[in-house]
N, C-alpha and C positions, 0 to 999 in steps of 0.2 A: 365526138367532135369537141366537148367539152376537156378532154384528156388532149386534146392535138393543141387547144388554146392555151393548157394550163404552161404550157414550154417557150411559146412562141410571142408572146405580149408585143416583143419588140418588131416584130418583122411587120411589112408594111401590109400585108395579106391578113393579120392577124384583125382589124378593122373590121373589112365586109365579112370575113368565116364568120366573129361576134356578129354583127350587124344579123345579119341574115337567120342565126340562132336566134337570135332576141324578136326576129318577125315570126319567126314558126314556132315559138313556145312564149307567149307572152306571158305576165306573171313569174318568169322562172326564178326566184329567187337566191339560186347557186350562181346562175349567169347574171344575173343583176349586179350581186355582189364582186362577181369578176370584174364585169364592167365596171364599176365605182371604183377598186381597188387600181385599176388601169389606170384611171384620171390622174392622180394625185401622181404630180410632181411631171406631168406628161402634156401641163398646160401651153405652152408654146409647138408641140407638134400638131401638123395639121389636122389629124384623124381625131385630135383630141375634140372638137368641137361637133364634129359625125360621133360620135361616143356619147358624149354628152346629152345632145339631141335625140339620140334613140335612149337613153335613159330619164330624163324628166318627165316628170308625170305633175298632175295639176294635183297640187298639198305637197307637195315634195318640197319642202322649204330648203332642207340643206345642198340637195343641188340647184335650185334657185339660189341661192346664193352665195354660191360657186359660179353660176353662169352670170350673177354679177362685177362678181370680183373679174373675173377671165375680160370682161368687157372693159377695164381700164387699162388704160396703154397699149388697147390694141386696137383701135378704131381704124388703122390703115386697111387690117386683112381683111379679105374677101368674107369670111368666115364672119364677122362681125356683124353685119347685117341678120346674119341666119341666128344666129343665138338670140341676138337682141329681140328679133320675132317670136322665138321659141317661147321666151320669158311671159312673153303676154297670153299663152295659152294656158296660164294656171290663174285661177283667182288671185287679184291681187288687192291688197289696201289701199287707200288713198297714197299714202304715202312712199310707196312703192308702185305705184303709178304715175304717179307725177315725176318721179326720179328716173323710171325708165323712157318717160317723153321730154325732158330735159336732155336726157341722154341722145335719144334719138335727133332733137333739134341741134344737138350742140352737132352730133354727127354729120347731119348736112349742112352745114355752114363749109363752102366751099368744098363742095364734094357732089356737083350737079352732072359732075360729068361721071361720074361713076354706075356702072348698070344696074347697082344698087338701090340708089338713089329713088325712083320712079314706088319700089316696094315702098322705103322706108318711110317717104314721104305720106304717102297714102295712108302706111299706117296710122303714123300719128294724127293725120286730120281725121280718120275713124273713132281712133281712141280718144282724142281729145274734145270730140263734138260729143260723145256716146260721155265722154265724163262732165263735160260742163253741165248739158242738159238734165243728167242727173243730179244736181247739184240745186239747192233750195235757190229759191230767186234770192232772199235775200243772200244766202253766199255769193253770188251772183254779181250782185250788184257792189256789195263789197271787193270782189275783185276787178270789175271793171275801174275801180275808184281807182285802183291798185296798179291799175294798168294805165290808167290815165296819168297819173302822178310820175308814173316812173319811165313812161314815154317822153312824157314833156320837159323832163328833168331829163334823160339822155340826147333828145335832141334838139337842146337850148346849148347842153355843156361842150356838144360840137362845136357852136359856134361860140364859146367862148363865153356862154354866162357865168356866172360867178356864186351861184345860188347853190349848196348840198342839197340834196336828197330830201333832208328835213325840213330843210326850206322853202322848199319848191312845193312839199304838201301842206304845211302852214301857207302859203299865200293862196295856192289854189283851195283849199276845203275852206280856209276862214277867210280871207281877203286882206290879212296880217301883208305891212312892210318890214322888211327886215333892216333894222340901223347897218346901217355901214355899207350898206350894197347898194350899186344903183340904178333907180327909177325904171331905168331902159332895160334892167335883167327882170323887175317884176312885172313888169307890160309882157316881155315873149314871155 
């Protein structure tokens, strides 16, 4: 099978033959390397994301981030929701965590009607409860600070207040007026 694959990359059969080698000999290290070698430069066909997904593995940082990279500019495809999922079955850092749920929010911002949707969502309220809670109170509460500030400063500046970002957290944490603005922006 591996001699029928080594000819055929481009045919659209060439997918599940791999696929299905990689279920019945796991570990296989020649077919692995098939499959990786496949990826590259094969990122906008559709099989490439079924490729991908039957090769990540949790510590696998280089295709981790490959399957980040694939995820920009392609949030329309169907496929996006599956990667994006995939990505959270490997250990990840803070920081790499909070990028894939960014990610995931920026995703559903008008995209309710998608049958995607109902997964993605869910994920993130898992992942992001399962992260806060882990999270020392005082982180905690420093973010809420964080969240408060930067809530009341986006929906003041709907309506027209006048107050930046830095502003808005000098008057709320210290009770600071700011010269030049007025009165009725530091009340909302």
């Amino acid at each position: 099978a591996l001699t029928w694959l080594a000819s055929r990359e481009d045919r659209p059969e060439w997918n599940y033959v791999w696929q299905a080698l990689l279920a019945l000999t796991p570990g296989d290290a020649a077919l692995q390397a098939q499959g990786r070698a496949w990826l590259e430069g094969r990122e906008d066909r559709p099989e490439w994301s079924h490729v991908w997904q039957a090769l990540v593995a949790p510590g696998d940082t280089a295709l981790q981030t490959q399957g980040r990279a694939w995820l920009e500019g392609r949030e329309d495809r169907p496929e996006w929701a599956f990667v994006w999922q995939a990505l959270f079955t490997s250990p990840l850092n803070d920081a790499e965590l909070r990028e894939l749920l960014e990610l995931g929010a920026a995703w559903c911002r008008n995209r309710e009607d998608r049958i995607e949707y109902p997964y993605v969502e869910r994920e993130i309220k898992r992942r992001a409860a399962r992260y806060w809670w882990g999270l020392p109170q005082s982180e905690r509460g420093a973010l809420m600070q964080e969240l408060i500030v930067q809530w009341t400063h986006d929906s003041t500046a709907i309506e027209g207040n006048t107050l930046t970002l830095g502003e808005t957290k000098a008057v709320i944490e210290h009770g600071l007026t700011i010269s030049g603005k007025p009165l009725k922006d530091h009340h909302e």
